[in-house]
N, C-alpha and C positions, 0 to 999 in steps of 0.2 A: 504494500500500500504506500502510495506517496505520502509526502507531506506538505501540507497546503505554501509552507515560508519554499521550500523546495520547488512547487510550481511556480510559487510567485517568480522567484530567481530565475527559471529557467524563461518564463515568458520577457521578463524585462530584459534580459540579456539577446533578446533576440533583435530589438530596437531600442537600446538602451540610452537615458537622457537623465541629468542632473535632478528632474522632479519624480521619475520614477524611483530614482535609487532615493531620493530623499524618503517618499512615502514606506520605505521599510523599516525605516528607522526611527526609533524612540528618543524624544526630545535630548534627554542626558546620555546617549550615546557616546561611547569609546571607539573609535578607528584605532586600529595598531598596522603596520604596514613595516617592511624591511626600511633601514636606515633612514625613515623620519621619524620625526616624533609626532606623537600621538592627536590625534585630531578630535576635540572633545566638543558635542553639542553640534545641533543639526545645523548652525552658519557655521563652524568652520567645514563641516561634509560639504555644504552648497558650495563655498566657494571654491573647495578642492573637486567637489566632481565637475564644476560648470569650467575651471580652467582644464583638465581634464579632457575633456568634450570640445573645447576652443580647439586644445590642438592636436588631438583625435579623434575628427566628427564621425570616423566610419568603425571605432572600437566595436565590437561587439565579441559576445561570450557562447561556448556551447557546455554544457554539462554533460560527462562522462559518467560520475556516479554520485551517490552522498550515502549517510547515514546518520540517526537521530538518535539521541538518547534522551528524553525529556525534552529540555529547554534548549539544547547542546546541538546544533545539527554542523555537521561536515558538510562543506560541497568540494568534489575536484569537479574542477573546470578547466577549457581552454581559452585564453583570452587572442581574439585574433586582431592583431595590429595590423592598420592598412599601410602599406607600404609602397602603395601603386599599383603594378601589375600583381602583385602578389601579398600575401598578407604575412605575417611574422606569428606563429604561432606556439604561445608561452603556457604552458602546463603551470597551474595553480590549486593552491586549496586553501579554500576559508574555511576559517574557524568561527562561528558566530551563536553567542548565548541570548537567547530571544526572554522578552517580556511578555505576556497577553499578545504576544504573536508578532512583537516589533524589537528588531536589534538594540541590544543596551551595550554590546561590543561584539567588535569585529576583530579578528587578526587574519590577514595571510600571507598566507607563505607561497614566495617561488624565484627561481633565478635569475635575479637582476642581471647578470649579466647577459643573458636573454635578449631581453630591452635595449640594456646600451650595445649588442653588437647588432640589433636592426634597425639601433638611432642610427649610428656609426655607418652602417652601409646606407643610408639613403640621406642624402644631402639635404633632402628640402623639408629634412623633418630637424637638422639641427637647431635653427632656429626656436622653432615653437617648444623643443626640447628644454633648451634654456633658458626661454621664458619661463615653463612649465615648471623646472625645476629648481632654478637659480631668482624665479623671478628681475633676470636679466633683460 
């Protein structure tokens, strides 16, 4: 049997937008993410997904598998980066502990250096890159 937080995920990852990912999340929300620090309460989510989405309007996600324990659900996913003719495709899993059915934290996990070797190979993504992450 699925789980409903599980659906939700797989459908907004199909078309995914800064107000969709907001609506999953619980006002005092936790983000945990590799080498930032932590992004707490649904403005700093917005302003991290909508930069995000600025300079990756074509991201999207597919789901491979999950599993629930209570409040506890796993997802692996693929997260696919457009990268022009082709997409960049980065194996991930969130870790996320739900309230009444809305994320109170997030952690995931996956190989940065993934990302920066498909920033790396395509030029017209450095830019937006360091805006994105240097706010350069």
């Amino acid at each position: 049997m699925s789980h409903p937080f599980v659906d939700s995920f797989i459908d907004l990852w199909r078309a995914p937008s800064a107000e969709r990912l907001l609506a999953l999340l619980d006002d005092d929300v936790v983000l945990l993410q590799p080498h930032r620090p932590p992004l707490r309460g649904k403005a700093q989510a917005a302003r991290e997904f909508e930069r995000l989405f600025a300079w990756l309007p074509g991201l999207r996600g597919s789901v491979t598998r999950s599993a629930t324990n209570g409040e506890v659900v796993f997802i692996e996913w693929n997260m696919h980066v457009p990268l022009g003719a082709r997409d960049a495709v980065i194996p991930a899993v969130d870790r996320f502990v739900l309230r009444n059915g809305h994320v109170v934290e997030r952690c995931v996990y996956f190989d940065q250096t993934l990302l920066i070797r498909a920033v790396a190979t395509t030029p017209r993504l450095w830019r937006g890159y360091l805006r994105y992450r240097f706010g350069v």
